[in-house]
Structure formats: C-alpha cells, structure tokens
N, C-alpha and C positions, 0 to 999 in steps of 0.2 A: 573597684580599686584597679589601679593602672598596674599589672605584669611587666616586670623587668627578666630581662634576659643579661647575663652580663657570659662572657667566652673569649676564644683568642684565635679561634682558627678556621678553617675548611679543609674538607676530603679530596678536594678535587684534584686531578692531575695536567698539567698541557700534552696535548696530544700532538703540538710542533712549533717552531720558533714563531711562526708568525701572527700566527693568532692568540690573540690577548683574552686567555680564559679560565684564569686561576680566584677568581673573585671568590670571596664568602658568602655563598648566596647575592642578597642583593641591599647586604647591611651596609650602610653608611650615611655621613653626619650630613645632617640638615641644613641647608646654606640656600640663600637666595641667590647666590650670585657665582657666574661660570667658575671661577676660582677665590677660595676663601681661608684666611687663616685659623688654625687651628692652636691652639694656646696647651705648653704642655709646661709642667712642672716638675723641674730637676731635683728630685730628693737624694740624690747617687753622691755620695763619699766624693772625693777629690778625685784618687783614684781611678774613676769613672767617668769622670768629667767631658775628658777629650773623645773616648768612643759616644757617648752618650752626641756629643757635639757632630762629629763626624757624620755618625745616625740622621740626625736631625738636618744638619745640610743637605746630604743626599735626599733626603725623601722631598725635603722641600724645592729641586731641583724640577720638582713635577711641575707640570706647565697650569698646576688644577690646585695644587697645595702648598702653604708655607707654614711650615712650624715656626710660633713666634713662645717663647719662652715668658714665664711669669716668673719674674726673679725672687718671688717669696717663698721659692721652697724650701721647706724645712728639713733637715737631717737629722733630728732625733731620731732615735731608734724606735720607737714608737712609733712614729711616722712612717719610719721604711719597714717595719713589720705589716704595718695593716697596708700600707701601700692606698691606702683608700684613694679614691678618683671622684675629683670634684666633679657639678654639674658642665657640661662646655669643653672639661681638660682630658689629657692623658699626664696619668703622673709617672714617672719611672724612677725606681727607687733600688737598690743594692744593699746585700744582711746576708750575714752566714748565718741561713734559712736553717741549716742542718744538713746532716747524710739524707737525705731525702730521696735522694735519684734523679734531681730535676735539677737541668740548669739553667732554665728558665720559664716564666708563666708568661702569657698576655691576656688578658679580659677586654670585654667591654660590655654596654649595660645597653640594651635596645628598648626602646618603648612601643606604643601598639602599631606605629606604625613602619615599624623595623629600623628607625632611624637610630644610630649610634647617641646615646645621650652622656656617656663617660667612658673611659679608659684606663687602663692603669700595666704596667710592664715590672715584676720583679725579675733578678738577675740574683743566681746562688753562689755569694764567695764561697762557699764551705768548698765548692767545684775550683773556684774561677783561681783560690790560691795554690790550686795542686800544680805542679808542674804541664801536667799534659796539657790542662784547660788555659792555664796562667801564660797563653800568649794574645799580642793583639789580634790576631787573627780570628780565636774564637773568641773574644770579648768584644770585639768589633760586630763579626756577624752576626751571633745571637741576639745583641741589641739592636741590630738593625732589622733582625728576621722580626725579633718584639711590637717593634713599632708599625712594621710593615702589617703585621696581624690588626693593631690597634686602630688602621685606617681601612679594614677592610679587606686585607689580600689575604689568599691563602697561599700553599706550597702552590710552587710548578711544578714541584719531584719530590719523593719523599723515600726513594731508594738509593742507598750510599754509593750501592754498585755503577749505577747508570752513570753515564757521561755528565761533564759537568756543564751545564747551563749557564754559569759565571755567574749568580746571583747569590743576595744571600737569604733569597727564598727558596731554594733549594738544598735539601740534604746532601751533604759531602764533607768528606774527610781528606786531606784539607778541607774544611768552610772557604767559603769565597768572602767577603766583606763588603759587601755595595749594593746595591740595586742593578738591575741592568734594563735596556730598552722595556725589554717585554715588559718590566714591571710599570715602568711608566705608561706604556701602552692602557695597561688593567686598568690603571688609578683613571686615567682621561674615558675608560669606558666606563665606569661605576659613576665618576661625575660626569657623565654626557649631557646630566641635566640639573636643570633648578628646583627648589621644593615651593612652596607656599609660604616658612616659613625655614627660621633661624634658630628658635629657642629652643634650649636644654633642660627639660621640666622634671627627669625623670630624678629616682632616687641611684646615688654615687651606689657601687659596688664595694665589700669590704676587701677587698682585694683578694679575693681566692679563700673564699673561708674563715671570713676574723684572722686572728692570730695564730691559727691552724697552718700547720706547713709538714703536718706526717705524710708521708705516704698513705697510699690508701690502705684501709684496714688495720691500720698501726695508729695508737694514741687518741690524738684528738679526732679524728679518724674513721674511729670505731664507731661513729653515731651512726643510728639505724637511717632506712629510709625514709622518706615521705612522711609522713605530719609528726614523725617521733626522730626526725631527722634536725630540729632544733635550728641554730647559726652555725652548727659545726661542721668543718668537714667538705669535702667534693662530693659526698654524696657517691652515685653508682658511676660507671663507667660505661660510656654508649660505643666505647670498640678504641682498639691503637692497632696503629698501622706504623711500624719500624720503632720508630725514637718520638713518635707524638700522641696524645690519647687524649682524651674529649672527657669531661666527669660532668655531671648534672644534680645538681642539690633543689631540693623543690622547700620553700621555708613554710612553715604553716599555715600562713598566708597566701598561699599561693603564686610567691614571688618566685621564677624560674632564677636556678644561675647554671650557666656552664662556666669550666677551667678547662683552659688548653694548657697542656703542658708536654713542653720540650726535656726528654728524659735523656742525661748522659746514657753516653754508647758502654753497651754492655749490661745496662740496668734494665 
C-alpha cells in the first residue's frame, strides 16, 4: 500500500539574502516540463476572494509556476470544513474553524516518491474577524505564506524579532504580503528539474484531520496515538518553534499525515 504524507511546512532558516535555501526538503509536484501549471480550487467566501487572488498572481509570477484556477469550487460549509484536496489540486478554503489558536493550516499529501500529489490551505475567520487580525495585511500574508507552503517553501525566518526580509514567508508583526526575490529564487531551485512523469495517483488529504479543528489535546483531539489514533486529530506534535509547529497522525494503515500549523501571536 502506497504511504501518504500530507504537511505544510519546513524548519529550515536562510542564513543570507542571497542564497535560495528555505525549501521543504526536496517535496514537490511532478511535471514533465521546466514550468508547469498547477490547478488550485477556490472554496473561500467572497470576502476572501481578492487575497486569495492577489496570492495566486504572486506566486504565479515565478518564472517555474502558474496557478490556473478550477472555477468549480464549491462553498458549502461542508466543503470548507474538510477542506479536502483533490488529486493534481490545492484547494483553499475559509470557516470560523473556532478559538482554536491557529490562524492558519497548509497540508500536502507526498507519495513514495516525495512528490507532492495534493494540497489544501484553511484560513480561521474566528481570528481573521477580530480586529487585530481583521486587516489586509494579515489576510493577505497568511494566505500567501499558505500557499507558499503548498508548493513546497518553507520559512526564511521564523523569529518576529529579527529584521524584516520583506516576504510573506517570514515571521513579522507587521506581516509583509508578497513573495519576494529570494522566494522565487527557491521555487526555480526546487524546479531545476523535470520528473519522468506528471500524474497525481496518490489519495487527497482530509484536510488536517477530518472535521477536527480542536487544538491539540482538546476534543476531537483527544485521540490516542498510533493504531488507536483512528481519522481523528493531528495526532503528536514533533516540536514548534515561535508561532509554527508540525503534528503527525499515523492512521491504522499506515498512512502518515503531518499538519503545519501557523498559531496567532500569544497562543
């Protein structure tokens, strides 16, 4: 049986502007050809619309990638709870998820041979309608940072103190909202090359846990580990560093999943 990985992030830091070194390992999506489109599904409220857009132009400015949109996404709430990610897509979706402490997830689902086979980004109004959160700024960045995860990048910085990098893969208060150089730098290093193949075989990701969105060790949550660890839950936690942290659920099967998740400041 083919192991699925599904996650959002990387640990790694840059150590200077010029070198392109912030990758997730050496995950990403399988294409035959130097630059390829990747197909992403808009389930985000109205409200959402315009960042989620903005997002998606920037990234696609890479000289390696173009997000091309599947206009059949659906907005049932049903839909933006499980957030589920087809085979081939990244879907990104928006739901007052709850007090949760996160204001944002990204996933992706890897097959054996580390290739990205799906994706999916939720976004937590329960945060995004507060005041603090409720500007473009962080509704911009975070779905940009989202995405950014979903094709493979990790942080450049992940300390709020340090100087800002102007990215919105970078930790900062202000957030930044964009990509910058360095990031497109990573994206043309991760695609340097061609695969053998193009298809997306693996099975979608439930988007972080079925319809689970407690925090950990709270509610749905509360399932054990490892073969008594069921569909529920992020399962254990393999380390956070500032406002990001990593969870890994194993299903009986043997299916791995990791959750990245971006925790508001102070949680």
């Amino acid at each position: 049986m083919k192991k699925l990985l599904a996650a959002g992030v990387c640990l790694l830091l840059v150590s200077g502007p010029s070198v392109a070194d912030h990758a997730w390992s050496d995950y990403h999506w399988a294409r035959t050809t130097s630059s390829f489109d990747l197909v992403f599904v808009n389930s985000t409220t109205v409200g959402w619309d315009s960042y989620v857009s903005q997002a998606v132009s920037d990234w696609s400015a890479s000289a390696v990638l173009n997000m091309v949109e599947d206009p059949s996404g659906s907005e049932s709430r049903q839909v933006r709870r499980r957030c589920n990610g087809s085979d081939g897509q990244v879907r990104v979706c928006n739901l007052a998820y709850g007090n949760t402490g996160w204001l944002g997830i990204a996933g992706i689902s890897l097959d054996a041979n580390g290739h990205i086979t799906t994706g999916y980004t939720k976004l937590n109004d329960t945060y995004f309608d507060q005041a603090y959160y409720d500007t473009p700024a962080w509704r911009l960045s975070v779905t940009c940072q989202e995405l950014g995860h979903n094709v493979g990048l990790g942080h450049q910085d992940e300390d709020f103190n340090n100087q800002s990098l102007f990215s919105c893969m970078d930790y900062q208060d202000p957030p930044f909202e964009f990509p910058n150089q360095h990031d497109y730098d990573q994206l043309e290093t991760i695609y340097g090359h061609t695969d053998s193949y193009d298809s997306y075989t693996g099975g979608g990701d439930s988007g972080g846990g079925g319809s689970c969105n407690a925090p950990p060790g709270k509610g749905c949550n509360k399932a054990g580990i490892g073969s008594d660890n069921a569909n529920n839950g992020w399962g254990i936690s393999l380390g956070r560093r500032g406002q990001q942290e990593t969870f890994m659920r194993i299903d009986p099967d043997g299916t791995r999943h990791l959750v990245h998740v971006t925790w508001a400041i102070g949680f």
